[in-house]
C-alpha positions in Angstrom: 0.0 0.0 0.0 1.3 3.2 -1.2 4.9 3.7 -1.8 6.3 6.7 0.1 8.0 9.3 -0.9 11.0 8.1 -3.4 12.7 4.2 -4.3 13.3 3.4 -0.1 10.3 0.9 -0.9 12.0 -1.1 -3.1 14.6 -2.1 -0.2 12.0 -4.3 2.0 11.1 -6.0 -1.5 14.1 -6.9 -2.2 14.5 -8.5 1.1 11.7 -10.2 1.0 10.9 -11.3 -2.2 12.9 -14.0 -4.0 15.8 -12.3 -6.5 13.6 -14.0 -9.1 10.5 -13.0 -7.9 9.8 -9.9 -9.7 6.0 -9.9 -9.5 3.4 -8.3 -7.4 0.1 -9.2 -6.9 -1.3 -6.2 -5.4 -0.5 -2.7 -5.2 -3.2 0.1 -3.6 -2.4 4.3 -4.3 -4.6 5.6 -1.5 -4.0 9.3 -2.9 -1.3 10.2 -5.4 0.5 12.8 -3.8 4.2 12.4 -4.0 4.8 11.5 -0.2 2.9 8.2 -1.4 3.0 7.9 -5.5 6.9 8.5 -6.0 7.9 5.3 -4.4 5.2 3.3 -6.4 6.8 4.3 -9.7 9.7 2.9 -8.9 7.9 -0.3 -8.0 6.3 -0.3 -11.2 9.6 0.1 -13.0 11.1 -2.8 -11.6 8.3 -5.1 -10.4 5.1 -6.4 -13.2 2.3 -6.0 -10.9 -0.7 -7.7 -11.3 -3.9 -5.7 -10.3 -3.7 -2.1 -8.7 -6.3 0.0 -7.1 -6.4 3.1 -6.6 -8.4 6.1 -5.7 -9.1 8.2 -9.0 -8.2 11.9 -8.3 -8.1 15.3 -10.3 -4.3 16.6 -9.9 -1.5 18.0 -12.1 1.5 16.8 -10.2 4.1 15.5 -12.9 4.6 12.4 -11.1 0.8 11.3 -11.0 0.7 11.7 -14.7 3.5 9.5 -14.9 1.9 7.5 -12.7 -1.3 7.0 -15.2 0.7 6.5 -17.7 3.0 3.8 -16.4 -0.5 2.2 -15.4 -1.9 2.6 -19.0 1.3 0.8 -20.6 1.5 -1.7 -17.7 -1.0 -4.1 -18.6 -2.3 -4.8 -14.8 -5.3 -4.6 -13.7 -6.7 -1.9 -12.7 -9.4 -0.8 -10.2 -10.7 2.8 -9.6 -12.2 2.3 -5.9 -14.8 4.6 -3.5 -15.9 4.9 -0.4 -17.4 1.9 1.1 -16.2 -0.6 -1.7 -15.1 -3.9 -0.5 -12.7 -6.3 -2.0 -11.7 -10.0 -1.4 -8.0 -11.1 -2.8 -6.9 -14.2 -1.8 -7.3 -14.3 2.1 -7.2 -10.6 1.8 -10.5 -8.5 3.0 -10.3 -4.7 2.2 -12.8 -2.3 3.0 -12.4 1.3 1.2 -13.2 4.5 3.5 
């Protein structure tokens, strides 16, 4: 969820996931401000992720337009959420508020 503000995320992945594990299943943008988005396009530069859901939003930062279009070329999945959507992903129960 989220990726903060620049490539510091992709350090736990790489601990955690196997070198030859380069996919994600999930990833979830709760706003695309940079303290959040900048971190996730680095995730989606070096990971293929699978399904993503975010929150749509109206804003002109450079780096959520980057965002979209990384999205738009990535081939995942994509999910525009809203208040009071739920989800079930695996064993995973989310609950959008």
């Amino acid at each position: 969820m989220d990726g903060g503000p620049n490539d510091q995320i992709l350090t736990p992945l790489e601990r955690y996931l196997l070198p030859w594990n380069r996919e994600i299943k999930l990833l979830v943008l709760t706003h695309p401000q940079a303290d959040h988005l900048t971190g996730v396009l680095h995730v989606l530069e070096r990971y293929k992720v699978k399904q993503i859901f975010y929150y749509p939003s109206v804003y002109g930062a450079k780096d959520y337009e980057k965002f979209l279009e990384a999205i738009k070329n990535d081939g995942a999945w994509v999910l525009l959420v809203a208040v009071s959507d739920y989800f079930q992903v695996g064993e995973l129960h989310l609950q959008i508020v």
